[in-house]
BAFI-3210 file (N, C-alpha, C; in Angstrom, 3 decimals, decimal comma, padded with zeros to 6 digits):
// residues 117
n [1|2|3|4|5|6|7|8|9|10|11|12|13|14|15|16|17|18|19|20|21|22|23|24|25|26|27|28|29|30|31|32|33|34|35|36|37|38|39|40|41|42|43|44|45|46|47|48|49|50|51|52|53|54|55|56|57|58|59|60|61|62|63|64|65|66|67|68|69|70|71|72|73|74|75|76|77|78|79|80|81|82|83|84|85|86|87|88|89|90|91|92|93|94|95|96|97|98|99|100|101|102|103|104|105|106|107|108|109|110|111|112|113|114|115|116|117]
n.u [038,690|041,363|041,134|043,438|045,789|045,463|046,895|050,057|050,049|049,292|052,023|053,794|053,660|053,785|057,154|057,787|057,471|059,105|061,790|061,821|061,440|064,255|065,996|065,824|066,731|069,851|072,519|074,004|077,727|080,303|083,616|086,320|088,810|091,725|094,334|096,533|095,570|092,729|089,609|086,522|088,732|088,502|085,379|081,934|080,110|077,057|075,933|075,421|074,680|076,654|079,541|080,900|083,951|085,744|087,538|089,266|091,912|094,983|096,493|096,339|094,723|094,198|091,840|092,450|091,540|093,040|092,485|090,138|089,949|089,070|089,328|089,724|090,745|092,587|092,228|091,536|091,638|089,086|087,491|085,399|084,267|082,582|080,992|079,989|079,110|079,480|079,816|081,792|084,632|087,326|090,911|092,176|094,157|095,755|097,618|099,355|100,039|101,157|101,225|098,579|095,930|092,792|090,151|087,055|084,607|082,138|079,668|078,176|079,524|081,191|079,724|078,637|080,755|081,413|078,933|079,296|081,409]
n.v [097,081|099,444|100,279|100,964|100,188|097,692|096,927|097,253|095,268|092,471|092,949|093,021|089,779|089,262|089,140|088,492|085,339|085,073|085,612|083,688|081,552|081,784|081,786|078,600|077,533|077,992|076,206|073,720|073,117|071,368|071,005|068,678|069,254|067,392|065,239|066,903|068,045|069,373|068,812|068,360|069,247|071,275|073,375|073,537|076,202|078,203|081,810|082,385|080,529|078,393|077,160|075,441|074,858|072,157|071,228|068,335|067,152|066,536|069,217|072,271|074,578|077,006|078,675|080,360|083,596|085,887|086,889|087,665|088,326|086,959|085,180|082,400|082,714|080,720|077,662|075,269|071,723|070,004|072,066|074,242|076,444|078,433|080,280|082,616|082,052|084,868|085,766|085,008|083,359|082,016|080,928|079,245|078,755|077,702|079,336|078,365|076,213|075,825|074,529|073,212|073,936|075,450|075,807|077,538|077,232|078,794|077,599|077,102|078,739|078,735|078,441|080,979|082,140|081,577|082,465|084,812|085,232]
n.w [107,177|106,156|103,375|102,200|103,634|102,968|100,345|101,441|103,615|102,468|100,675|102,880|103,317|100,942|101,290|103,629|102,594|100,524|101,707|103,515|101,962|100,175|103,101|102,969|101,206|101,835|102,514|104,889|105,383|105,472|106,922|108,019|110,381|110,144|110,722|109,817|107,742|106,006|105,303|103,173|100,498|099,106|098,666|097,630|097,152|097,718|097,905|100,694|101,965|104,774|106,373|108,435|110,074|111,662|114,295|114,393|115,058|116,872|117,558|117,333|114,877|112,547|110,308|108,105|105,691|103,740|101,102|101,411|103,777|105,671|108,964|111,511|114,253|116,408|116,975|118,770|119,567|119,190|118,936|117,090|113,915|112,713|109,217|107,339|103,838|101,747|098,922|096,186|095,306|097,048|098,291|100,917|104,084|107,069|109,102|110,511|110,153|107,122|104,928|104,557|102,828|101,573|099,338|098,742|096,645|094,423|093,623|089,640|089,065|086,907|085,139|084,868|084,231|081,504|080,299|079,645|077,902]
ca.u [040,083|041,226|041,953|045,034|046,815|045,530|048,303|051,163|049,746|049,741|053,175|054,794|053,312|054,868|058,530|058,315|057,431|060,454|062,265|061,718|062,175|065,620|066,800|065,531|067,371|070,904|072,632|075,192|078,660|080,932|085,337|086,849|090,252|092,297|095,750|097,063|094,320|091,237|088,704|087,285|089,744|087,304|084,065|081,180|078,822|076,464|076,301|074,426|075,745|077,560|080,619|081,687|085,253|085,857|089,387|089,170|093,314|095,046|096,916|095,618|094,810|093,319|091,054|092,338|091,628|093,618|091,961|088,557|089,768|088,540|090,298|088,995|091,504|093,120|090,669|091,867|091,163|087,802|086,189|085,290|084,138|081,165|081,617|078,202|079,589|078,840|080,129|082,926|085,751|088,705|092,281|092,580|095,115|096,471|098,684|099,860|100,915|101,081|101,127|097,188|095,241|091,976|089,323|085,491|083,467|081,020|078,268|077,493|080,682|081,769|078,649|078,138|081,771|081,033|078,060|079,754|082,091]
ca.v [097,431|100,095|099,571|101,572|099,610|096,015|096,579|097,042|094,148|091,994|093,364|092,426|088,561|088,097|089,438|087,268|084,123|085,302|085,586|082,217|080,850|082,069|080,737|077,763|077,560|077,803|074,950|073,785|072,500|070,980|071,047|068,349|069,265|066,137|064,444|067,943|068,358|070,512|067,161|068,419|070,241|071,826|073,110|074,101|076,749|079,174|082,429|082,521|078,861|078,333|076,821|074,524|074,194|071,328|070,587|067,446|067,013|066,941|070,416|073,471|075,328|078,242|078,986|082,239|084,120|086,942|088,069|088,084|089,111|085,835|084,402|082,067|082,568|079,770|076,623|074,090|070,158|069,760|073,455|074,969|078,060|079,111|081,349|082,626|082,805|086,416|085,426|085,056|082,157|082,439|079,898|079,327|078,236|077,555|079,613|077,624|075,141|076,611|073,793|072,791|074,768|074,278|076,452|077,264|077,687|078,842|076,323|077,615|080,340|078,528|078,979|082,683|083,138|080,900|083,086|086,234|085,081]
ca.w [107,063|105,052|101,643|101,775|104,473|102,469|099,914|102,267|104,410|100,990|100,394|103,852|103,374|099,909|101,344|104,546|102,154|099,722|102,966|103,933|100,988|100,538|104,164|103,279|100,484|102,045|102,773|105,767|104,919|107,410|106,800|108,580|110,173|110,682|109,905|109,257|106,231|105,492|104,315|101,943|100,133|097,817|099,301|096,818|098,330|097,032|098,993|102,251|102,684|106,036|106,232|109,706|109,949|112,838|114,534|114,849|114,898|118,065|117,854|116,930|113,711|112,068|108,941|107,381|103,892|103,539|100,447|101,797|105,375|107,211|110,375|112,410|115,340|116,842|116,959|119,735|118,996|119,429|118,402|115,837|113,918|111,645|108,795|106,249|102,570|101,424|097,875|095,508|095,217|097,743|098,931|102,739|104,658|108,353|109,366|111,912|109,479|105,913|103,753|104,894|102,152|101,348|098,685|098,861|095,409|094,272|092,782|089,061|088,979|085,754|084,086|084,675|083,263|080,136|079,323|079,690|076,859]
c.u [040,219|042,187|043,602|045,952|046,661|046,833|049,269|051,064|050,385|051,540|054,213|054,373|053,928|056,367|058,978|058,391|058,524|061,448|062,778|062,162|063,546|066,827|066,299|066,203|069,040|070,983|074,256|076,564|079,765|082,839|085,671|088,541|091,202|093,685|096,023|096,624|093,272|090,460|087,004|087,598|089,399|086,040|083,397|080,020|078,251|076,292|074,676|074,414|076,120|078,248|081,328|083,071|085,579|087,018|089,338|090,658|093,220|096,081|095,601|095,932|093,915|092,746|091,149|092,409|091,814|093,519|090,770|088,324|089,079|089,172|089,146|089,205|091,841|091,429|091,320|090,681|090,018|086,848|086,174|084,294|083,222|081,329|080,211|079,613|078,942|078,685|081,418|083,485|086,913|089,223|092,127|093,264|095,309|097,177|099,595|100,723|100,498|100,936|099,598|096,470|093,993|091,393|087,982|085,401|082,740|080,002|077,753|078,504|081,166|081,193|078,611|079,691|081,553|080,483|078,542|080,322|081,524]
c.v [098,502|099,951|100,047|100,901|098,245|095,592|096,375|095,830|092,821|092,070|092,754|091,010|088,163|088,023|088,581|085,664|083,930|085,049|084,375|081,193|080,629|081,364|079,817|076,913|077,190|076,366|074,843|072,748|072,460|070,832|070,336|068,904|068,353|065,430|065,689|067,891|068,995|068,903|067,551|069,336|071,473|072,266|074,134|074,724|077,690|080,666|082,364|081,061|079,282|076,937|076,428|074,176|073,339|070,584|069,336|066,453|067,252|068,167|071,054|074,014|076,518|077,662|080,534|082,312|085,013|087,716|088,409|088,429|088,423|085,344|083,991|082,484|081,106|078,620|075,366|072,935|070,541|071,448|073,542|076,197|077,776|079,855|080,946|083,245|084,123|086,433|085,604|083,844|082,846|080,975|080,850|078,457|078,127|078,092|079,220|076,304|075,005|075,859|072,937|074,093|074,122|076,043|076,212|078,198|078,376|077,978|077,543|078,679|080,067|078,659|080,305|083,284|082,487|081,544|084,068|086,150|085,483]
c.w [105,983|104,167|101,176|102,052|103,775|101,103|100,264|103,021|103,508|100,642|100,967|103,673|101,998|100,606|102,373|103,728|101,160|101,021|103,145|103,566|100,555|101,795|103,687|102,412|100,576|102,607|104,148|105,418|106,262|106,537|107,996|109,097|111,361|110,099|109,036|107,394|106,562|104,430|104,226|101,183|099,352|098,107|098,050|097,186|097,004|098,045|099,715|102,474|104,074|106,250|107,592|109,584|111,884|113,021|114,914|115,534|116,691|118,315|117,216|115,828|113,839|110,427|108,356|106,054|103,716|102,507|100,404|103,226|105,941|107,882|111,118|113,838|115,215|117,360|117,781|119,590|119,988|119,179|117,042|115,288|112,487|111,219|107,479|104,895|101,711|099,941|097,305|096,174|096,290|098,487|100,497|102,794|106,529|108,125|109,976|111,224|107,596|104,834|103,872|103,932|101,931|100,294|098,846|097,306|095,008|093,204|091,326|088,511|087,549|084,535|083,696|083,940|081,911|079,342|079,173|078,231|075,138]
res [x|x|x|x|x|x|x|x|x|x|x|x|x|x|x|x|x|x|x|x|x|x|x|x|x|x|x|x|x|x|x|x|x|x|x|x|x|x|x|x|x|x|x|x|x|x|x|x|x|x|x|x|x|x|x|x|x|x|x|x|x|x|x|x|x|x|x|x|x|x|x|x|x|x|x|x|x|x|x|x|x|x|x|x|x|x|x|x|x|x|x|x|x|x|x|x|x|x|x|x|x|x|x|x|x|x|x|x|x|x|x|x|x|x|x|x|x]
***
């Protein structure tokens, strides 16, 4: 083999095992939505999480965040909708029925402002 190409080879085998590592890392979080509630109200992710919101109610809702520009659409009892946290803290709501709020986290966000201080 030649010796030139055995670094790059080397190279691509750490980045797939970083890679790997990383997905393996994320974690899946599930949002009940039932008895006109978001259960639970509070979700604590880290980014590249993914985030299940499931209608379990018998109308229909949404999952929107209007300052991070997420909509689920309309989610009829029994679907639901998958959403990858990119990062940062942001309030959601139903639009459909406005007083159903719920918030996702971030795991650790209180630390990194602590140290800043």
């Amino acid at each position: 083999m030649n010796s030139a190409v055995r670094p790059v080879l080397r190279l691509g085998w750490v980045l797939c095992c970083l890679a790997a590592s990383a997905r393996a890392e994320a974690a899946a979080h599930v949002v009940v939505i039932d008895g006109m509630r978001f259960t639970p109200q509070v979700v604590k992710v880290k980014p590249g999480d993914t985030i299940t919101w499931q209608n379990r109610d018998m109308v229909a809702h949404d999952v929107t965040a209007k300052a991070v520009n997420v909509s689920s659409g309309t989610l009829a009892p029994g679907q639901s909708w998958r959403y990858t946290v990119r990062g940062g803290a942001f309030d959601y709501a139903c639009t459909l029925h406005p007083m159903m709020t719920g918030r996702v986290e971030l795991e650790g966000a209180h630390l990194a402002i602590r140290r800043q201080r």
